[in-house]
Structures are given as structure tokens and as C-alpha cells.
N, C-alpha and C positions, 0 to 999 in steps of 0.2 A: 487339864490343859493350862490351868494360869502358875503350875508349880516350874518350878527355874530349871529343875534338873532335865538333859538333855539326851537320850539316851542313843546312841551313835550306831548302836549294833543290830536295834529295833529297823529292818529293811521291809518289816511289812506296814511299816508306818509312813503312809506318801511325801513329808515332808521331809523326814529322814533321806528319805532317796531321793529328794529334789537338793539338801544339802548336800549332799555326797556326789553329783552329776553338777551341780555348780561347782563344788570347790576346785573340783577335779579341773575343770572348765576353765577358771581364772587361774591353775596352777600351770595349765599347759601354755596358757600367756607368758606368764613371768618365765616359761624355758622360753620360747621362741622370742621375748621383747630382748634378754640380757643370754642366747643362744651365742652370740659372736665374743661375747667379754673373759670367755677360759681361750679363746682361739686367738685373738688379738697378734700373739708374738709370732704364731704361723702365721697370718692372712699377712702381720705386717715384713715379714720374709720376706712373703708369695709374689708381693706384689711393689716390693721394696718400697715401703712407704716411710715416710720418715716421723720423727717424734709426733711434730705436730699435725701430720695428717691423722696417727695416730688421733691423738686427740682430740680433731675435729669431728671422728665420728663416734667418740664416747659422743660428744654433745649434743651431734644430730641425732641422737639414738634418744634423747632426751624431749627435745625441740616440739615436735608437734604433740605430746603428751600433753602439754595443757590446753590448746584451744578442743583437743580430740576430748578432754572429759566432757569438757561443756556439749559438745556436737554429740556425745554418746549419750548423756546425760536427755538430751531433749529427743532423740530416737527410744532411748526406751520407755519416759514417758509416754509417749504418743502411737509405739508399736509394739509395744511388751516386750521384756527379756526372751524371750523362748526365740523370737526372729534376730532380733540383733545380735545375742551373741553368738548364734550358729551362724548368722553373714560374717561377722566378726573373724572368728577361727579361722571360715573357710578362705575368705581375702586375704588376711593376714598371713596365712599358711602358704598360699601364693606369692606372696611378695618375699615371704622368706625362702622361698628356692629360687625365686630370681636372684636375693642377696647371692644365695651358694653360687648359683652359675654362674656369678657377678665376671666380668673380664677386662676390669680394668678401676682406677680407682673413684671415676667419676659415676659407675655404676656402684659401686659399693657404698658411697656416699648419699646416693637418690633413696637406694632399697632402706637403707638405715633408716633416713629421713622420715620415708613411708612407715617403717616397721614401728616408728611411737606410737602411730595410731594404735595398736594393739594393746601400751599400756593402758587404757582407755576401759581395759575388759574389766575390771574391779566395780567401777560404777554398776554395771550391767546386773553382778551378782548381788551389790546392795539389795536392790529393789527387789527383786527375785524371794532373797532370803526371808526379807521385811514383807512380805506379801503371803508365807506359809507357816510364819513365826508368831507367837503370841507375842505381847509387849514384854511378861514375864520371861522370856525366853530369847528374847531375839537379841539381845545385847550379847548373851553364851555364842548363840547360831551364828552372828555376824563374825563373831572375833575366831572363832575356826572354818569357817570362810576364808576370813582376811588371812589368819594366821597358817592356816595350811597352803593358802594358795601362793602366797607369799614367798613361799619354800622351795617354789620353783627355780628361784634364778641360783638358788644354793645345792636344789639338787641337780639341774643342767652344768654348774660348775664343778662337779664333781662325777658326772657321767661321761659331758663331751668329752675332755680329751683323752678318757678310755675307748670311749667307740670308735675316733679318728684314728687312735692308736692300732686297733686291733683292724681294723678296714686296712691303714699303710697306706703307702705310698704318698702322692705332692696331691692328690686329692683327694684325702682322707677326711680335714676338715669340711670338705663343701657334703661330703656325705653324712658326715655328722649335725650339721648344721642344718642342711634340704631334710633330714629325715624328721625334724623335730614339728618343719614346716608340713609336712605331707601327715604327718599323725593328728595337725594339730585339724587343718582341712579332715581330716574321715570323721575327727572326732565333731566338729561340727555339724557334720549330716545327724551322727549318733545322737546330739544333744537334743535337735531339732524334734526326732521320732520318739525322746522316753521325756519328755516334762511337758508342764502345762505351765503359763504363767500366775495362775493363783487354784487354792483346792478348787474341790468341786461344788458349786453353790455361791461363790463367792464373785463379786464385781468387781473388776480392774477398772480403779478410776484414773482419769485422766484428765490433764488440767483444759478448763476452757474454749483455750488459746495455748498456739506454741509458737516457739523462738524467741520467748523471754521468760523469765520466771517473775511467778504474779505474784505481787505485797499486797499488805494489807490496809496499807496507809501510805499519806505520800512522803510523810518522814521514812520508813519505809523503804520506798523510791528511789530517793537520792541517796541515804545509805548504802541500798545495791550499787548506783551508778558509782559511787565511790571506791565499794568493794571490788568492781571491777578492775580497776585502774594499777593495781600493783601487777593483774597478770600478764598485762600488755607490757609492763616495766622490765617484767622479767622477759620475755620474750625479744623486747628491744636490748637488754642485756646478752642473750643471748647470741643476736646479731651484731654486738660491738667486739662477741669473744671471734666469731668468724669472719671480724675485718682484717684490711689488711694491718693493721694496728695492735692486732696481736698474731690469730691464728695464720689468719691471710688465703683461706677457702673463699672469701666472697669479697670482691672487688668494692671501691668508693661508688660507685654506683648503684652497684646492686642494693649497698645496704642502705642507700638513701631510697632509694624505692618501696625496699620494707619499711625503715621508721616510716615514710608515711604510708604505704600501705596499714600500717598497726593502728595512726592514730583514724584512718579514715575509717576501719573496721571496727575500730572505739565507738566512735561520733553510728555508725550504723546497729551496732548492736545496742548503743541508748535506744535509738529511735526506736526500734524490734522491743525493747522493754516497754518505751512508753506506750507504743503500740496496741502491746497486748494489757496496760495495764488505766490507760488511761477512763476507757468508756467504765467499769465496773467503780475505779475508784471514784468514781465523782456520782455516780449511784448510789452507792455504799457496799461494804463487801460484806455476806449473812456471815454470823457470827458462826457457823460449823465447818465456814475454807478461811476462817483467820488464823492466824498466826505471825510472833515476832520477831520480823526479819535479824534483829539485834542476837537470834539465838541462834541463829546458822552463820551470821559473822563472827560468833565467839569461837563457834565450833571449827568454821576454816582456819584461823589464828589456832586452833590450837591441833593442827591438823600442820600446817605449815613449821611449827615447833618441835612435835613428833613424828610423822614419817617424812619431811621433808628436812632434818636431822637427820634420818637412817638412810637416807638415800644418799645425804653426802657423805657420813664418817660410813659407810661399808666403799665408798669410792676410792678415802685415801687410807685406811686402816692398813692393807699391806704394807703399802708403803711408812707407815709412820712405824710401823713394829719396826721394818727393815732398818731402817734411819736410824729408831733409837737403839735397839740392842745389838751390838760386836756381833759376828758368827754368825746372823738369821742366815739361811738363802730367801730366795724368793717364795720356792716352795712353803716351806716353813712358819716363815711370816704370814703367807696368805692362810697356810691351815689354823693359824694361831687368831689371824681376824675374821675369818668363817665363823667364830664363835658367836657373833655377836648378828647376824643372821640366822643360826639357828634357834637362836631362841626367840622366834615367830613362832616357833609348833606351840610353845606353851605361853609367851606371854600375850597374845593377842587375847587369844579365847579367855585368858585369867582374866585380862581387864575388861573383857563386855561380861565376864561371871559376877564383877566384882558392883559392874553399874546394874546388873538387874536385880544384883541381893543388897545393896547397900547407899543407893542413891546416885543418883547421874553424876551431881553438882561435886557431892563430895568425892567420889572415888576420882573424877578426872582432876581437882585438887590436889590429891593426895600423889598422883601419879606425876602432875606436872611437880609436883615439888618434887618428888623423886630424880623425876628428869634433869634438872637443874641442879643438885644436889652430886649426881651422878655425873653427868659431864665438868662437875668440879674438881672431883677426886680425880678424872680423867686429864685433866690439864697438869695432874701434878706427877705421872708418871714419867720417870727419866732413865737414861740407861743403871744407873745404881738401883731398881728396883726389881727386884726376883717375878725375872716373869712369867711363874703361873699364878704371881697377883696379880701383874696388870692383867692378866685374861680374865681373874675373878671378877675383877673391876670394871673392865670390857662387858662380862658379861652381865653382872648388876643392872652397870647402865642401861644397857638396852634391854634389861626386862621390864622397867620405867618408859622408856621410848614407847615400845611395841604396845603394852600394856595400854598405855596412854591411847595409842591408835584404835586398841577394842575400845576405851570407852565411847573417844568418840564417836564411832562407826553403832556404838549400843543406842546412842540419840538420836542419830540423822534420822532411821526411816519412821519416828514417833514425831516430829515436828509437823508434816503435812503429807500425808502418805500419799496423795494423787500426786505429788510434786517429789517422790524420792529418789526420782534419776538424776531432774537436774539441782535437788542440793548435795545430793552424792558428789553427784560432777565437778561442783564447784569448790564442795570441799577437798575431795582428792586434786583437784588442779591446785589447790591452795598449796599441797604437801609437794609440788615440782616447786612451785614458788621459791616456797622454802628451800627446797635443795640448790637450785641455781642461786640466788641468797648466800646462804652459807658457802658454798664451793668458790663464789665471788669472794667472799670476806676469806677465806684460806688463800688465793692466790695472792693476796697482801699481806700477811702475817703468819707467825709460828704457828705452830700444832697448839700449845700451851694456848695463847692466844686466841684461837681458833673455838677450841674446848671451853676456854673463859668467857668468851664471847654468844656461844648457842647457849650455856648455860644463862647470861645475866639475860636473853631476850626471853626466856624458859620464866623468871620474874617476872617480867610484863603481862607474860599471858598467865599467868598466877593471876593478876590483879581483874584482868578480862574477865576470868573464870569464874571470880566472887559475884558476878552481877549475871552467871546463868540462871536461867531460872527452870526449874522442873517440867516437862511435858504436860500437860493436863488437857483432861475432856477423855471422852471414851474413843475406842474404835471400833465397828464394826468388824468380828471374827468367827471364821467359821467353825463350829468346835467338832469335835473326834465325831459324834453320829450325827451329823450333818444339819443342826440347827444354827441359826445366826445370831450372836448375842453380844452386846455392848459391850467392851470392854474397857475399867478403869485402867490407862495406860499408867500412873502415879504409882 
């Protein structure tokens, strides 16, 4: 049980089959979350919408993805993975055939809206994995989790508009699209009747208190209440992109509603922390629920570097191939920067292999240097470069990206395991941050630029990185003949 190797094909092994019914799980999200992004140039025909309507619901498709990890994050604390992700599916599955039958562009704008909640589904599987994984192991488990489920929005962009194709006709897309949501609905009933939330013998702990995540100190504290403050930044970014100042989907009022709506929901979710954290801190908290808050802030920073980087360059990568090299088509281009999404099947799982066999602190080191290194060479790519090296280079980078995101995902559920939905949450919301972040900082400058720019923040979180500090303490696990025995997480 404490040896690293993973063995994938073992089905008569329960936790075997509890990864392989999650991955599947959080794969059938990423089809139905990024479902509408191979159909975009039909729906935007269908429905004659123009660039920037276009546009505006890339972003609502974005939008509610960060406060929804936080909200997923503290539901599956408090109600186990096994119920929230089959509610999960089966709503979400829902709202996505309302998108299909959508009839007009103010419905297809709401459904999108809705349909982020479902990026949300990632957190769920954190926990889940981290609950039937050894420590030795789980850094491997998480990273083909993350890294196959990941695969979804690369394999729905290379299925849908074969299905719409072969269905025909003016609504062939909405069948394409309804159908991803109706599978995705059965398969949540399906989830619901073959898992458990931990083996058998084992206790699903849970924090406390809910609707704040509890520290251990009041340095601590305010740390969190500061960590908070960039999601709400980006979120009020997010409503300055749907002003009429740019997009122009939401009027001078509406968005004065939201900024304060954001910062009133700030000033509330302090309170909801200090809440839940103030009676225990001024008790003292027992030394076996401590933990330092400073090592899930490192880990969001370097969550928002790595997949909230992959979330922005797979957004303009067609485009930028297109841009720079004479001849692309669209086609072309886009199969040229699918590259650098498919290598989720293998760099995820590489980088939690790499933090279970060779250290947390260094391999996420070694990975962000990579990253950084990697979107350098990227910034120097121009049309005089033979491009099946920019695709080598394409894809280098994001084996450093992706990899980067197993490692961190190999530490989140060893920090405080009754609490690893909502640091999951927090940290995957960290990685929208990022994306809205960078996708900001492109709509002002060059690609070059652009590449220069996530690579030089990729050095800050270097620096961040040096003052992680390693996991420690044991954890209670259940082993293969059903005894419970401590295990050095180190």
C-alpha cells in the first residue's frame, strides 16, 4: 500500500474503480462545461450574433467558475463527493439542454452563465481521490484524475462537430450539444449507485463548522481574508469586460450593482470566516487540525501560474498560430494548438508521479522553472520559424504547465484532509484568477509580450515556492485487509 506504483487495469481493486468512475465523472464536465466552443461559428450564424456577443459568452462560460469552486468546495466537505457530484452532473446536464433549446440570445447567455457552475466538478474529484489514495500514491492518482478528466474539452472539440455533422440539418448543433448534457445527467444517477465516499472502515471527516475555512492562527486569519480579495478582483474584472465600455452585454447599472454586490459579499464571507473561526482560535486549536495556512497560499499562487496560464494560451493559441504563419486556415491552426491540451493524458499524472517519488517542494520547483523557461522560448516564436518547432515548443511548454498542476493537486489533499474540498476550491478558483489575469494582460499587448509576461510572474512564484514546506504528521489509512494504520505522509 505505501509503494507509488499505480496499477490502472487492477478493477478488482475498489479504489481502482473509484478512480476510473471519478475521472470519467470530472471528464464528462470539461465535455459539457467547453460543449458550445467547437460549435460557436454555427450558434453564431444560427442566431446572427456578432463578434462581440460572440465574446461575451466565451466569458460567461467562465464567470461563475470561481465563486462555484468555493460553494463546491464547502458542499463536499460537509456532504461527501458521492452526493454532490451526481447532483452536480445531473443539474448541470439539465441546464445544458436548456443551452441546446436555447431560442434566442438572451437564453443562451443565462444557460452559459449557469453552465460554469459545472467547472466546479474538479474540486469534487480532489477529495474523493485523496480519501481512497495513500499519501505514497495519491500525488500519481490525483494527476490522472486531473489529467484525463481534463481531456474532455479536447475530446468534445474533436467529436461535436462530427455528431452535428452526421445528425445535419439547422439543428444538428443543439443535438450535439443536448446530447452531451442528457449523458452527462444518466451518468450521474450511474455515479451515485457504484461509489462510496471513503473504503470501507474508514471515517469521512469533516470540518467543525461550515461556510468558512478554519486556520490555525490568527496570522492565519487575515492571510485567508487577504487571499481572498484577488477573487472578487477578478470577478469585478470580469464585469468591467461585460460593461458597456467594452463588451456592452450589461448596462451602467447593472455593473454598479455587482461591484457592490462583490464587495458586500467580501465583507460577508469575512464575517462567515470569522464566524466559524473565531470561538476555537481563542481556545487554541489541538495540534492534530493544525496546519499552515501560508502552504495553501503558495499552492493557489502556483495554481493560478499553471492552469490558469493553460486556460488562457489554449483560448488564443489558434488564433496566434493563425496570425503568425502565411497559409494556416482556421482548421489547421486549431489542430496545430490542440497540441498543447493533449498533453494532459501524460503531463498531469507525470507531475503528481514526480511529487510522490521525489518531493513535493522540489518537483513543483523544478516544474515552475520549467514553466517560465518554456513560455520564454514561446514568446520568441515568429512567422520565420519552421512550424513543427513551434509545435515542439507548444508542446514542451505545457508539459511544464500541466505537470506543474499534478504537482500541485499531489499536496492539496495532505495539508488537512477533513478540509480538502474547500482548499481544493480555493485553489482551482485561484487557477480562473489566473486565467482572467492573463487573458486581461493580452487584450493590451503582443503575443510575445503576452508569453513574456506569464513567464516573468512564473519567477515570483519560483520565489513563493522556496518557502513551501513539506506535509508532515501522519494520516489515518485504511490498508488492502482492512486494518487502520498511521501513515507517515513525508
Amino acid at each position: 500500500m505505501s509503494e507509488s506504483r499505480v496499477n490502472l487495469l487492477d478493477f478488482k481493486d475498489p479504489k481502482i474503480k473509484i478512480l476510473h468512475f471519478t475521472w470519467f465523472a470530472f471528464f464528462l464536465t470539461f465535455v459539457v462545461w467547453f460543449s458550445h466552443a467547437p460549435m460557436l461559428a454555427v450558434i453564431k450564424e444560427a442566431f446572427d450574433l456578432s463578434t462581440q456577443q460572440v465574446k461575451a459568452l466565451m466569458i460567461l462560460n467562465v464567470a461563475m467558475t470561481i465563486p462555484a469552486r468555493i460553494v463546491i468546495g464547502i458542499l463536499v466537505d460537509k456532504y461527501g463527493p458521492r452526493h454532490v457530484f451526481s447532483s452536480l452532473l445531473i443539474v448541470s446536464g439539465a441546464i445544458c439542454v436548456l443551452f441546446a433549446t436555447a431560442q434566442d440570445y438572451e437564453q443562451l447567455a443565462l444557460f452559459r452563465f449557469l453552465l460554469g457552475f459545472v467547472g466546479a466538478g474538479f474540486v469534487i474529484g480532489i477529495r474523493m481521490v485523496g480519501e481512497w489514495f495513500p499519501a505514497k500514491q495519491v500525488g500519481l492518482a490525483e494527476g490522472i484524475y486531473g489529467g484525463w478528466g481534463n481531456f474532455g474539452s479536447a475530446a468534445g472539440a474533436m467529436s461535436l462537430p462530427i455528431i452535428a455533422l452526421m445528425i445535419g440539418g439547422d439543428d444538428g448543433w443543439r443535438y450535439a450539444i443536448g446530447g452531451t448534457g442528457v449523458i452527462a445527467a444518466i451518468y450521474g444517477v450511474i455515479y451515485f449507485f457504484n461509489v462510496t465516499d471513503t473504503p470501507k472502515g474508514s471515517t469521512y471527516f469533516k470540518p467543525k463548522k461550515s461556510g468558512g475555512l478554519e486556520v490555525s492562527s490568527w496570522g492565519d486569519f487575515w492571510l485567508l481574508l487577504g487571499m481572498n480579495i484577488p477573487m472578487y478582483v477578478a470577478l469585478a474584472v470580469l464585469t468591467w469586460k461585460l460593461s458597456p465600455a467594452n463588451l456592452g452585454l450589461l448596462g451602467n447599472a447593472a455593473c454598479d450593482i455587482i461591484y457592490i454586490g462583490l464587495a458586500a459579499l467580501y465583507f460577508y464571507q469575512a464575517w462567515a470566516i470569522w464566524k466559524v473561526n473565531h470561538e476555537h482560535l481563542n481556545e487554541g486549536v489541538p495540534q492534530m487540525q493544525r496546519y499552515k495556512f501560508k502552504q495553501v497560499a503558495i499552492l493557489n499562487w502556483s495554481y493560478f501560474a499553471t492552469f490558469g496560464s493553460e486556460l488562457a494560451v489554449v483560448s488564443m493559441l489558434p488564433l496566434f498560430f493563425l496570425e503568425t504563419f502565411d497559409g494556416l486556415s482556421p482548421v489547421k491552426a486549431g489542430l496545430l494548438a490542440s497540441g498543447f491540451a493533449f498533453m494532459n493524458l501524460v503531463a498531469r499524472p507525470s507531475g503528481g508521479w514526480m511529487s510522490d517519488n521525489f518531493g513535493r517542494r522540489k518537483t513543483l520547483m523544478v516544474l515552475i522553472c520549467g514553466l517560465g523557461l518554456g513560455y520564454f522560448l514561446l514568446s520568441q516564436i515568429n512567422g520565420a520559424w519552421w512550424i513543427p518547432m513551434a509545435v515542439i515548443a507548444t508542446m514542451s511548454c505545457s508539459f511544464f504547465v500541466q505537470a506543474g498542476e499534478g504537482a500541485v493537486f499531489a499536496m492539496v489533499p495532505l495539508v488537512q484532509r477533513r478540509m480538502t474540498g474547500q482548499i481544493a476550491g480555493m485553489t482551482g478558483a485561484y487557477g480562473n484568477v489566473g486565467a482572467v489575469t492573463y487573458l486581461t494582460i493580452l487584450s493590451f499587448v503582443d503575443y510575445s509580450t503576452f508569453f513574456m509576461l506569464i513567464g516573468a510572474s512564473a519567477a515570483f512564484i519560483f520565489l513563493l515556492v522556496l518557502f513551501l514546506e513539506e506535509p508532515e504528521g501522519k494520516i489515518a489509512e485504511v490498508m488492502d485487509d482492512g486494518t487502520v494504520q498511521l501513515i507517515d505522509v513525508t
